[in-house]
C-alpha positions as CSV (number, residue, x, y, z in Angstrom):
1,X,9.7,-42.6,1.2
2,X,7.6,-46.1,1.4
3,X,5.7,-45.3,5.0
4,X,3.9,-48.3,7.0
5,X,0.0,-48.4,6.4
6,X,0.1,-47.8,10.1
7,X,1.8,-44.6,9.6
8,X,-0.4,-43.1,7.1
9,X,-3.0,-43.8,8.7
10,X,-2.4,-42.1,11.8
11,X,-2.8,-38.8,9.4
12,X,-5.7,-39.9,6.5
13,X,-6.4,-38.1,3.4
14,X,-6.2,-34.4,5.3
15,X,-2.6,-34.2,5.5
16,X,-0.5,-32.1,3.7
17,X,3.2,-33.5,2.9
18,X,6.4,-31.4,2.4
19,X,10.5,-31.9,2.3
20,X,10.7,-28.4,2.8
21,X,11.4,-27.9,6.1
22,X,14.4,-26.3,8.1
23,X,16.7,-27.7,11.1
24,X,16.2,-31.7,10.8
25,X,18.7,-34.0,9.1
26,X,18.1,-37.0,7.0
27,X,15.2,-38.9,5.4
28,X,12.2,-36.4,6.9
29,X,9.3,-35.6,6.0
30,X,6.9,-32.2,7.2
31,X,3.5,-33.0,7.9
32,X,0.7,-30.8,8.3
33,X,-2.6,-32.0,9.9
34,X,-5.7,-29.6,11.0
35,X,-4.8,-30.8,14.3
36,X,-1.0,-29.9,14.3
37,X,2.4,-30.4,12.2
38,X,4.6,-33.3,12.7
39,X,7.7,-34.7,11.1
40,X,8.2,-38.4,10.1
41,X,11.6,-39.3,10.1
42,X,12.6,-43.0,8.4
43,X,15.1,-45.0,8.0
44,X,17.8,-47.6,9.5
45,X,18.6,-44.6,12.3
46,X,14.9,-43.9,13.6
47,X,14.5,-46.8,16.0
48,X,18.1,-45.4,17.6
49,X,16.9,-42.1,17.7
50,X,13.7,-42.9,19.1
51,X,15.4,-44.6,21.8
52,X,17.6,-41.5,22.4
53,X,14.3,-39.1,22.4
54,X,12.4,-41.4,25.0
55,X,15.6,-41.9,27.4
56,X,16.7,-38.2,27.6
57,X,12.8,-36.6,28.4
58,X,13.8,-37.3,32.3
59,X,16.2,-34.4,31.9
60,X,15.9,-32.3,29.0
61,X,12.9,-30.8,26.6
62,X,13.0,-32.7,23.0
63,X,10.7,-33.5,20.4
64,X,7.6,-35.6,21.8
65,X,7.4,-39.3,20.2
66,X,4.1,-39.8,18.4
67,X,4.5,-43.1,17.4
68,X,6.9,-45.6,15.8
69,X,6.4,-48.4,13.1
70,X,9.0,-50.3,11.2
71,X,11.3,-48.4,10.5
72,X,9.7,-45.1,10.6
73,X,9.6,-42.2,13.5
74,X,6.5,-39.9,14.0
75,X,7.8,-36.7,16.2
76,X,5.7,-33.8,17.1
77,X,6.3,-30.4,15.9
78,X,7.3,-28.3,18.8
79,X,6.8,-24.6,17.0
80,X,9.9,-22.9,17.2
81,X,12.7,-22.2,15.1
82,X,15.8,-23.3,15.1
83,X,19.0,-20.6,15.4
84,X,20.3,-21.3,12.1
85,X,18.2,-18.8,11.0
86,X,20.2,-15.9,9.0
87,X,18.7,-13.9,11.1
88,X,20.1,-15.5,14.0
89,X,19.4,-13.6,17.5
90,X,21.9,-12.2,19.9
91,X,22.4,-14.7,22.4
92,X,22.6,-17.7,20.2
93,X,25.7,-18.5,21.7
94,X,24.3,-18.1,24.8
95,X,20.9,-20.3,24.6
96,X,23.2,-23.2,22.7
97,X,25.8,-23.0,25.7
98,X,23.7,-22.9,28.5
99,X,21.8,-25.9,26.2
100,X,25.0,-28.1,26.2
101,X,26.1,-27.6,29.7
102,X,22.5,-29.0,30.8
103,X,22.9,-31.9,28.2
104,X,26.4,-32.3,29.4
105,X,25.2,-32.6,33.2
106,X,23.2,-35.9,32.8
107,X,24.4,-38.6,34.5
108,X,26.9,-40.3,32.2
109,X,26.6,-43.6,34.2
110,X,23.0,-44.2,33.6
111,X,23.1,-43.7,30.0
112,X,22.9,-46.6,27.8
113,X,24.4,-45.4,24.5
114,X,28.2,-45.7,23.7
115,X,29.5,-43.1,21.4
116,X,32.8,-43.0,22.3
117,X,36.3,-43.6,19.8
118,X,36.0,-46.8,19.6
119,X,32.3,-46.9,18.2
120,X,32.6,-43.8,16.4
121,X,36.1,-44.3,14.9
122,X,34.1,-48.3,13.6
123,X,31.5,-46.6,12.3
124,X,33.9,-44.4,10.3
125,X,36.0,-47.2,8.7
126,X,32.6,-48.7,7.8
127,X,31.5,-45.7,5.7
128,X,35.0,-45.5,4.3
129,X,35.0,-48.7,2.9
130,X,31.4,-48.3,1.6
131,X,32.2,-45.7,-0.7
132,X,29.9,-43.1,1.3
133,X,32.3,-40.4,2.4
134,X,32.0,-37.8,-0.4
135,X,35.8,-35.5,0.1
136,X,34.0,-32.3,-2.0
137,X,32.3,-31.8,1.6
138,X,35.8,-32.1,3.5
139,X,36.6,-28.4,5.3
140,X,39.3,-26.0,3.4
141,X,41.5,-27.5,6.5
142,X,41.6,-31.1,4.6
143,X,40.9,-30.3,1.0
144,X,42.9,-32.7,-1.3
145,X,42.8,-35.6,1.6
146,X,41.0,-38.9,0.4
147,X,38.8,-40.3,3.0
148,X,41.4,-43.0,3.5
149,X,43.8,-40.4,3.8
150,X,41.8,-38.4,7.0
151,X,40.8,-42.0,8.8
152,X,44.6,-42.9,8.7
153,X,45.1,-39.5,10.9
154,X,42.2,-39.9,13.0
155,X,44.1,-43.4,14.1
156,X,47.4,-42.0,14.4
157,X,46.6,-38.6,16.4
158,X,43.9,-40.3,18.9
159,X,43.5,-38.8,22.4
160,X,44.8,-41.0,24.8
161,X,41.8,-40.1,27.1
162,X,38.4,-38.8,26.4
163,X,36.2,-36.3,28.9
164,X,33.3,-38.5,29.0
165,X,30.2,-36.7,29.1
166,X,26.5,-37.3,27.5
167,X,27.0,-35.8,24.2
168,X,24.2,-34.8,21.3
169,X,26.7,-36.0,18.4
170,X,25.7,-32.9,16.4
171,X,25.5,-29.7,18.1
172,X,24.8,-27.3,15.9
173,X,22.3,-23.9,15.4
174,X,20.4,-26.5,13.0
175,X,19.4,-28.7,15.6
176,X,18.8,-26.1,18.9
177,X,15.1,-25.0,18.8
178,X,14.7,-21.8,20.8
179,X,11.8,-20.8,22.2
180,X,10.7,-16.8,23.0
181,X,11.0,-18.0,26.8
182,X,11.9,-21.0,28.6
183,X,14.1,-24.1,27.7
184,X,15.4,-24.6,24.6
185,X,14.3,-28.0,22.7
186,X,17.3,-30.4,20.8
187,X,16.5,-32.2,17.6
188,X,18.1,-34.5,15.5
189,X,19.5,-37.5,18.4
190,X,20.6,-39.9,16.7
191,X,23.9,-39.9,17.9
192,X,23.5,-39.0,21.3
193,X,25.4,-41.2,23.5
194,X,28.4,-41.0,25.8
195,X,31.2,-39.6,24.4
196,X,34.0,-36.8,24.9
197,X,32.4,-33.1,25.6
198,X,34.8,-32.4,22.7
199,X,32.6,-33.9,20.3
200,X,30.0,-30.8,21.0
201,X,32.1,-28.2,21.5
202,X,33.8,-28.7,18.3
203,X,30.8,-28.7,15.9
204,X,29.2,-25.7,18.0
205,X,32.1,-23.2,17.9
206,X,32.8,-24.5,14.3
207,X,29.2,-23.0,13.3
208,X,29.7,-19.9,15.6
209,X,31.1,-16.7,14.9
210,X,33.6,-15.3,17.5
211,X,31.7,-13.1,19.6
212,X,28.8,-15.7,19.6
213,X,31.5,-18.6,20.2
214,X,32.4,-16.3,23.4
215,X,28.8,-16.2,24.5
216,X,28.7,-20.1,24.0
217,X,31.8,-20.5,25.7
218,X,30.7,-18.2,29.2
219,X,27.2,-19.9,29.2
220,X,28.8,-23.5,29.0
221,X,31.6,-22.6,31.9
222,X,34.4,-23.7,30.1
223,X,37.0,-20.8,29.6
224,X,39.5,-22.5,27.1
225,X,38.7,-26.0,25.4
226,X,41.2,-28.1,24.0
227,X,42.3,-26.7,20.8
228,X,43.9,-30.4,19.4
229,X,40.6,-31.7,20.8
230,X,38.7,-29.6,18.7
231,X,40.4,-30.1,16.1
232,X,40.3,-33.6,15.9
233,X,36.9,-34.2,16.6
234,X,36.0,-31.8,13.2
235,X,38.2,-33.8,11.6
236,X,36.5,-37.4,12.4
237,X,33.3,-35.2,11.6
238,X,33.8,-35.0,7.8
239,X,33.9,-38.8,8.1
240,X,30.2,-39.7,9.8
């Protein structure tokens, strides 16, 4: 990772650098300063995400923006852990569902970023045709599909309709940060955007085990999701 002078600066010679870090995805980098740890986050996604993490403040806690240069994204370490812990507490389900109904409450009409089929079914081709969907990762559900294979299915089974809500685009334990008290803090949103509720639900109970996936479920108000929904949105998963 080639940082801006700008960047580097911000920290000097004091700074201690790691990759070895839990709960954030993609290029990032751990930094720890005598006056606090931080993470630096680069790459073609970081201006999106910064975007994201500036807009969504007004109505939920995230990761505070320390600065921004190029191409790279200084966030503030916040201090808690994320639940994918292996020692994952009790009400996971619980903190993530009452986490995603807040997130799912903000008004979808004054958010500015589209996440929806079209967009995320473009985006999908695109990394098809690149050569950058790897099938080893595919779930047991699709092992043996090409990549080809699985975007040819997410066009023929679409969903006529989509439940449009303001989505995270990767719900998971990973990116939840509880804290001992208080709001939880979501990470990792670069794909937040407006999108079907589906989108969350699927990758959260996916990650969940039952009883926690109940917990999730009660906290987040919805008794029985779509099962086809779900489904399908793991499916266009393996492909983004």
């Amino acid at each position: 990772m080639r940082l801006p002078g700008r960047i580097l600066d911000l920290f000097g010679d004091d700074a201690v650098w790691s990759g070895d870090h839990v709960g954030m995805r993609g290029e990032t980098l751990r930094v720890t300063f005598p006056t606090g740890v931080y993470y630096v986050k680069q790459g073609p996604a970081a201006r999106g995400e910064r975007d994201r993490l500036v807009w969504l403040r007004r109505w939920m806690t995230v990761p505070e923006v320390v600065a921004f240069e190029g191409d790279a994204l200084v966030l503030s370490d916040v201090g808690w852990r994320s639940l994918e812990r292996k020692a994952r507490p009790p009400q996971a389900g619980t903190i993530m569902g009452r986490a995603l109904r807040a997130l799912h409450g903000v008004p979808v009409g004054e958010c500015p970023f589209d996440e929806r089929l079209d967009v995320k079914l473009g985006r999908a081709r695109e990394r098809v045709a690149a050569g950058l969907v790897d099938p080893r990762d595919f779930d047991e559900a699709r092992t043996g599909l090409t990549p080809e294979q699985v975007y040819e299915r997410l066009v023929a089974e679409r969903p006529a309709e989509e439940d449009l809500v303001v989505t995270h685009g990767d719900f998971t334990p990973a990116n939840v940060l509880a804290p001992p008290s208080g709001e939880p803090v979501l990470i990792d949103l670069g794909a937040l955007g407006v999108a079907d509720r589906h989108v969350d639900l699927a990758l959260a109970l996916r990650e969940l085990d039952e009883r926690s996936g109940a917990d999730f479920l009660a906290a987040y108000g919805l008794a029985e999701p779509d099962p086809r929904r779900l489904e399908y949105y793991r499916m266009l998963d393996e492909l983004l």
